[in-house]
N, C-alpha and C positions, 0 to 999 in steps of 0.2 A: 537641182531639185531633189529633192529629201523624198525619193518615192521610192516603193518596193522595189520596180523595175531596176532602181541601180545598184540596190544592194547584191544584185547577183550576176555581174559582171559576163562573163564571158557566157555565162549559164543559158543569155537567153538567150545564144542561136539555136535550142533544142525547141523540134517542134512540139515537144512533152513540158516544156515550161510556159509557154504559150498557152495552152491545153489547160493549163492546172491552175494559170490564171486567171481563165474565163468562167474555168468550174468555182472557183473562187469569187469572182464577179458575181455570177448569177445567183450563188447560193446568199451573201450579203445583199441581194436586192431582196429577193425572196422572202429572206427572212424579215426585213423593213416591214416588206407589205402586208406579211403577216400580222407586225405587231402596230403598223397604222396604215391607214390610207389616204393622209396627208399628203397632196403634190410637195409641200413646203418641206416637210420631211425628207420623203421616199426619194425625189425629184434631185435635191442637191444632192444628196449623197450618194445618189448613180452617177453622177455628175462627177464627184469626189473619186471613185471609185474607177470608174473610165480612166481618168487620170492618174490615178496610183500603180492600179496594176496593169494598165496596158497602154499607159502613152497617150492617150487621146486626150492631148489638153485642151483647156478653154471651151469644153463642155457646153451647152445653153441650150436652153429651150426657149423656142420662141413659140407665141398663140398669136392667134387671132387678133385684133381688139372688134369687140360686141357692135355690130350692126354700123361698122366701117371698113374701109377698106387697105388697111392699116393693118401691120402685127408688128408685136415687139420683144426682145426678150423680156420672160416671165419666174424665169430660172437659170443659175448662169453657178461656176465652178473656176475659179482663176481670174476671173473678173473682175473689176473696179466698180465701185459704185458709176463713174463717171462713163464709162467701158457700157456696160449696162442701159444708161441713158440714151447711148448716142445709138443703142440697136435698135433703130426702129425702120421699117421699110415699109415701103406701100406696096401692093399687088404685085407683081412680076417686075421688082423692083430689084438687079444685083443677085444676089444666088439664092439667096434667103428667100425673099420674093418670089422668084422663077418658081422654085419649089411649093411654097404654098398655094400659087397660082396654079401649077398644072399637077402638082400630088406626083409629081418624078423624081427621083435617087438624081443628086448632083455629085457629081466627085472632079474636084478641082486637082487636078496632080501638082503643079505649082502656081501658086496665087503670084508670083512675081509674071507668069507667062500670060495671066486670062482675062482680057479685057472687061470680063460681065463682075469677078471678082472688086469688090467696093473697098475692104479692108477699115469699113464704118467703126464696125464698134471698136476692135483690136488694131491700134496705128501697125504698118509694117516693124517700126523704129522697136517697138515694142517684144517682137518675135525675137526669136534665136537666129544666127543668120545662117544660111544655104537654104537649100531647096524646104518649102512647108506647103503640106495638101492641105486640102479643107472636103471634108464631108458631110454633107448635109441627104436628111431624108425626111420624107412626110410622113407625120404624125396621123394616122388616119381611125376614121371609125367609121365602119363598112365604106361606102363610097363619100364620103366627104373626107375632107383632107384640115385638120382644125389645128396645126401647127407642125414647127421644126424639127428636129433632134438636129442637132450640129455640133461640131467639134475638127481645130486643126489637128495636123498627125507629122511630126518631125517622119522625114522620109531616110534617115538614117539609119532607124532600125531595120534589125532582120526579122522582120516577121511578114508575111502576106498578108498584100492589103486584103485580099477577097477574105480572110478572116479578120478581117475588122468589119467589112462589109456584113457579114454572115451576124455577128456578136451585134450590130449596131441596128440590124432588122429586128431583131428580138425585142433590143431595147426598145426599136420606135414601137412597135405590137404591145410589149408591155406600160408604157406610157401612156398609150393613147385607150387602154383600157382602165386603167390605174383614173386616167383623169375622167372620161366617161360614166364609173360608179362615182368617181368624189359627187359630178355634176347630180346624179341620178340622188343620193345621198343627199346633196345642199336642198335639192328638191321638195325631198320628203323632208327634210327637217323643217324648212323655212313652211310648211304647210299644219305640221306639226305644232310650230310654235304658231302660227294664224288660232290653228282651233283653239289651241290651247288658250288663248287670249281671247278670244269668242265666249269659252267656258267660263273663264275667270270675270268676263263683264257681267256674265249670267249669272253664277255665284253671288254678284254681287249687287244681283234685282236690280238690272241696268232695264233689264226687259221689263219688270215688273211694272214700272210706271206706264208703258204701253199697253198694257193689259194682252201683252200675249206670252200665252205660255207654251215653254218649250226650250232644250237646250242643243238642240241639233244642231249639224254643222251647214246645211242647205238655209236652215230657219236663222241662226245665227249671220248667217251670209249676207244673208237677204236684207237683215236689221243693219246691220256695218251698211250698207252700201246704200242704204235708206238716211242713214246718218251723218254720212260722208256727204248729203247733198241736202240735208234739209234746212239750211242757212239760205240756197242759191235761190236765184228767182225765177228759171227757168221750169219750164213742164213737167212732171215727171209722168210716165204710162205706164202703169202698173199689169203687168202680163199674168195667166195663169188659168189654171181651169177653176169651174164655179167651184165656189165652197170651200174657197182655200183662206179666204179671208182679209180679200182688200182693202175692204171699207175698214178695220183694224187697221190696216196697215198705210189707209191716208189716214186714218186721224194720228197713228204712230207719229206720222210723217209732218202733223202740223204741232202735234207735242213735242217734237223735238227742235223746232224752228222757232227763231225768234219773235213768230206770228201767235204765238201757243197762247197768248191770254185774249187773242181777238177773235172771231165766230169762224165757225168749221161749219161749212153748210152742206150737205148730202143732196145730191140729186138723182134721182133712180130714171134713167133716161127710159126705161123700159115701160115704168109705169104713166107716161105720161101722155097723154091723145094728140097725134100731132096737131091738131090745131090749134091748142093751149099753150105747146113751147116757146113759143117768142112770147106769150106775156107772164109764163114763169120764169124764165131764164131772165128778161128785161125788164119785166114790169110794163105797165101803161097808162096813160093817162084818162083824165075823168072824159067819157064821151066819147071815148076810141071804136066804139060797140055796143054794143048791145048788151045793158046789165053792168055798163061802166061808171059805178055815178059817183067813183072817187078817185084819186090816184093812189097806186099802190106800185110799190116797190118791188122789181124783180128779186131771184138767190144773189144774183150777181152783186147788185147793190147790197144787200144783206151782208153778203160774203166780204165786203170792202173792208180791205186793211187786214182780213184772215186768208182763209184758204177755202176753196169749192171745189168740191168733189162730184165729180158727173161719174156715177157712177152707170155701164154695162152702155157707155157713149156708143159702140156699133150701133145702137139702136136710133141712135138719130138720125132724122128726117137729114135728107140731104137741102133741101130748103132749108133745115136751119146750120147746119156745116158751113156754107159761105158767113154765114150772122159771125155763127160762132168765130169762127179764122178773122175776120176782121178785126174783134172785138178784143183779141190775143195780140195782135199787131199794132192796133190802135192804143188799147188801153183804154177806151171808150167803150160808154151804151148808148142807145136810144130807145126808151121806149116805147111802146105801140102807142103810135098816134102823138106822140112827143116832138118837138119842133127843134131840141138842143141835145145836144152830146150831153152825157153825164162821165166824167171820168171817174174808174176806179183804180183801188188798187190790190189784185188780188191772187194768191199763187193756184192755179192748177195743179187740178191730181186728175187724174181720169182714170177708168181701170175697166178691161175687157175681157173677156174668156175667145172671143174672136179672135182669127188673123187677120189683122187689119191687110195687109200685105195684100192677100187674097181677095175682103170685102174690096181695094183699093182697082184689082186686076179686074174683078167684075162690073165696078161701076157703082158700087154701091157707097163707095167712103174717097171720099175727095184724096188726091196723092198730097196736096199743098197742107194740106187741114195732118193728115197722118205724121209729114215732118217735123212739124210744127208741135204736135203732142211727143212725137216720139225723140223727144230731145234726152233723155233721162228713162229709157226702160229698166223695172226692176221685174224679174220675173220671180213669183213667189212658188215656194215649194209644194208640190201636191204633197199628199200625207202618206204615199205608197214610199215616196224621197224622205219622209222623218218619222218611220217607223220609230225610232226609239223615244218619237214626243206622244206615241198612241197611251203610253201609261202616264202620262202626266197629264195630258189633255183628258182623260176617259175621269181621272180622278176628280179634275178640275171640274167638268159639269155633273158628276156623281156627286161633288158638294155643292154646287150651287142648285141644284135641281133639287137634292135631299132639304132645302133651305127653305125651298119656294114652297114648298108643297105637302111641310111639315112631314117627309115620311125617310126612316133611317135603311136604305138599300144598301150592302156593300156586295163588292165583288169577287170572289179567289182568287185566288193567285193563276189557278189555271183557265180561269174567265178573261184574265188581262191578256193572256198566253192566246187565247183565243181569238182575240178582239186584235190584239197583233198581224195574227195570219191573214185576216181578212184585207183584201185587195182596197176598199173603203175609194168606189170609182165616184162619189160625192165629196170627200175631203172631206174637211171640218165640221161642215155643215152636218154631213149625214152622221158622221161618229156621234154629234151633241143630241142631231136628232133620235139617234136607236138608246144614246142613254136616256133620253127622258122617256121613250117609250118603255124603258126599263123601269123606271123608276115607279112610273104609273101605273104600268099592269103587273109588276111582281107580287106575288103572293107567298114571299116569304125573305128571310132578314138578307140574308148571304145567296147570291146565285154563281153557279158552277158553270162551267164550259156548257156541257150539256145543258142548262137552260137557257143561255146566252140564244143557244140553236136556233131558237121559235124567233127571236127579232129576228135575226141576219136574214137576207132575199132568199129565196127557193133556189135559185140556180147556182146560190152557195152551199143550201144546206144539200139539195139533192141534184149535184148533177147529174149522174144518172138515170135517174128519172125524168130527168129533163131532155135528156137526146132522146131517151125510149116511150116517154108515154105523151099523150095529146096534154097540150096545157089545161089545167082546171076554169074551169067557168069562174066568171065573174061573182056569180052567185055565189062560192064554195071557196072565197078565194080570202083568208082571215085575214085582218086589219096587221096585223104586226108583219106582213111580209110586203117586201118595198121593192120597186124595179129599180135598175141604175140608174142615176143621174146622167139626164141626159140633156142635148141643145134644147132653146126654147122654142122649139115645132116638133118635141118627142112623142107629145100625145093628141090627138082626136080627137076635134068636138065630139064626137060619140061616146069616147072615152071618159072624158070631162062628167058628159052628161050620165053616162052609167056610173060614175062612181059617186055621183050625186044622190043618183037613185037608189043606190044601195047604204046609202049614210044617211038617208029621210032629210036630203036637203044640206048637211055640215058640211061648210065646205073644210074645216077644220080637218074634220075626221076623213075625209076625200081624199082630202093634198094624202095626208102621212098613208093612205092607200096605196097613191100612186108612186108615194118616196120622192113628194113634194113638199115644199114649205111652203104656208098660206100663202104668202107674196108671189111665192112662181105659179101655184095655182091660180090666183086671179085673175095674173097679169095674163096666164094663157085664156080664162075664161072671157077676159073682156076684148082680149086677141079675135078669137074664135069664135063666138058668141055674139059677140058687141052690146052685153048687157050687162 
């Protein structure tokens, strides 16, 4: 062997050559890691290195293999391609094994004495002949044990083994850290390159056809994994708090599917009286009731051959939850008072602010009916998750708002700045609705931070004031200030009814009182009301 060790002949019975070759070992690792931290690298040439200056041939690293019970070598120094192949063991299989298995220091003094010894990958035929040790140690990081260090040691040198020992802890500590950041490293890269390729599909107004705008990596997420499945035929359940913007993101979801040129039909499960649902959902026939004196076609039939969208579905009647789950199963209708099956064929979307989970543990939302939708959850991102879409979105309805209503509002730089900090516990919803109240009650071209102030809620603009002094009366309480978005049971027929009273009847001008949009104010006044 052509290695430093034999150039110095008698030299290395000194415990000081020994000594000068480990400081020489570790400063060449050292230096490696400094200039990569490549296993492919750092890994053989410690290996190379073990070997040169102190004997420890046939070097390997063995790992794991990923979510089996299997490791094999991964890195090797003296080694044959063939050699390499045949290292593979299973769990507490041979020395190799043992070690990965229990995370314990083996030292073989001679592989011709030890029955556990396999001599797998390296034939005996192959070795030098007399006595040959083998040492192996676990490669660890904190308590997990994620591969080998190994290497034979001709036992004819004069050197202590317990300073092979001592030099080969090191090694396994530095290896198993070494591989640890690579892993931590491939990590952040491979996530790296995800957004990155998220940004570049957005770049390239992949979104734009969906009409949502935004280049975040939550909102981006959200679009992939909406796209990854909009081919399939199964359910998808659209998760998230209100005002993040589902119903964008079934239609996203029917425009990117090969259903996109047939009808997308919306259902607002909230707005609908239960005792109407089975003949909006199915349709019915002429004479079914009272006031039936034609046949008419449920969404579902409508929906045939597209996609329907049930939208804020917690709100369905559990009377119609058995309709609906059969009709998923079946692929059939019937409608009210109808005698035949109608088969369709159409993809679901459904989408909730609820835990279904919870309505399921209460009694409110069937378990069978919940699996069933919940085959494809995407949950979309609140807007507190895509702060950096607050300036593209605020500009996006500052021009379409500027459009509708013929009037030119812009915003500062330290108004967007503004619009940012705020918490926006409504999402999308509320940011479009405070810019159109912008839009509409500005009284001049450019508005600053400080005018921004008078839209945002009270409990934004003064908290202070808010733990210390009594809230303001109704009477005293100006149209541009909005309470949080909250469940659909946030406000009180009373409530309802005074902000009626204070708007001479709008309910327009109510809803944006309470930091309602017309639809949820209705849908609570004919809740609560029943008018």
């Amino acid at each position: 062997m052509n290695s430093l060790v034999s150039q110095f002949g008698n030299a290395t019975d000194s415990p000081a050559f020994w000594r000068e070759q480990e400081m020489l070992l570790l400063q060449n690792v050292m230096n490696l890691v400094g200039k990569s931290l490549s296993p492919d690298i750092v890994l053989r040439e410690t290996l190379h290195l073990m070997s040169e200056l102190l004997g420890l041939n046939r070097g390997r690293v063995v790992l794991k293999d990923p979510d089996k019970d299997t490791c094999r070598i991964r890195y090797a120094y003296g080694l044959t391609s063939t050699e390499i192949e045949r290292g593979v063991y299973r769990l507490g299989e041979g020395v190799t094994g043992h070690v990965l298995l229990h995370g314990q220091l083996v030292l073989v003094q001679d592989i011709d004495k030890d029955d556990v010894f396999l001599a797998r990958a390296v034939q005996r035929d192959n070795l030098p002949p007399g006595p040959v040790s083998f040492i192996a140690l676990p490669i660890r990081i904190g308590d997990r044990t994620l591969g080998v260090l190994a290497c034979h040691r001709i036992r004819t040198r004069n050197r202590a083994i317990t300073n092979d020992l001592s030099l080969l802890r090191i090694l396994a500590t530095l290896i198993g850290q070494l591989l640890h950041l690579h892993a931590i490293l491939e990590a952040k890269t491979r996530a790296l390159e995800e957004q990155n390729q998220m940004l570049l599909k957005a770049l390239a107004h992949e979104t734009a056809r969906y009409g949502i705008v935004g280049t975040s990596a939550p909102l981006l997420r959200a679009i992939s994994e909406l796209e990854r499945v909009s081919d399939a035929t199964a359910s998808v359940l659209l998760l998230g708090e209100s005002g993040t913007g589902k119903e964008l993101f079934a239609r996203a979801l029917h425009l990117a599917s090969q259903r996109r040129d047939k009808p997308f039909i919306k259902v607002n499960c909230a707005a609908i009286p239960d005792t109407l649902f089975e003949s909006e959902l199915f349709g019915h026939e002429r004479g079914a009731f009272t006031g039936a004196h034609s046949n008419r076609q449920g969404l579902f039939e409508q929906a045939s051959s597209g996609t329907i969208f049930l939208d804020e579905i917690g709100e369905l009647p559990l009377s119609m939850q058995g309709k609906l789950l059969r009709t998923l199963q079946e692929g059939t209708i019937a409608r009210l008072g109808g005698k035949h099956e109608i088969r369709i064929d159409i993809r679901l979307v459904a989408a909730t602010n609820r835990t279904l989970e919870h309505e399921v543990a209460e009694g409110r939302f069937r378990q069978d009916l919940f699996y069933r939708l919940n085959v494809i959850p995407i949950r979309l991102p609140t807007l507190a998750e895509r702060k950096g879409d607050i300036r593209l979105l605020a500009s996006h309805f500052l021009n379409r708002i500027n459009q509708a209503n013929q009037r030119n509002i812009n915003l500062s730089a330290d108004a967007y700045v503004r619009l940012e900090e705020h918490a926006w516990p409504g999402n999308i919803r509320e940011l479009s609705n405070l810019i159109e109240r912008v839009v509409l009650l500005a009284e001049m071209p450019v508005l600053h931070a400080r005018d921004i102030e008078q839209f945002l809620p009270a409990a934004e603009r003064f908290p202070e004031k808010k733990r210390s002094e009594p809230p303001e009366s109704a009477g005293s309480r100006p149209l541009s200030t909005i309470r949080p978005y909250m469940a659909n049971d946030s406000h009180s027929a009373d409530e309802l009814r005074e902000a009626l009273r204070e708007t001479g009847g709008n309910k327009t001008r109510a809803a944006q009182m309470l930091g309602l949009t017309p639809r949820q104010f209705n849908y609570r006044w004919q809740k609560l009301i029943g008018v």
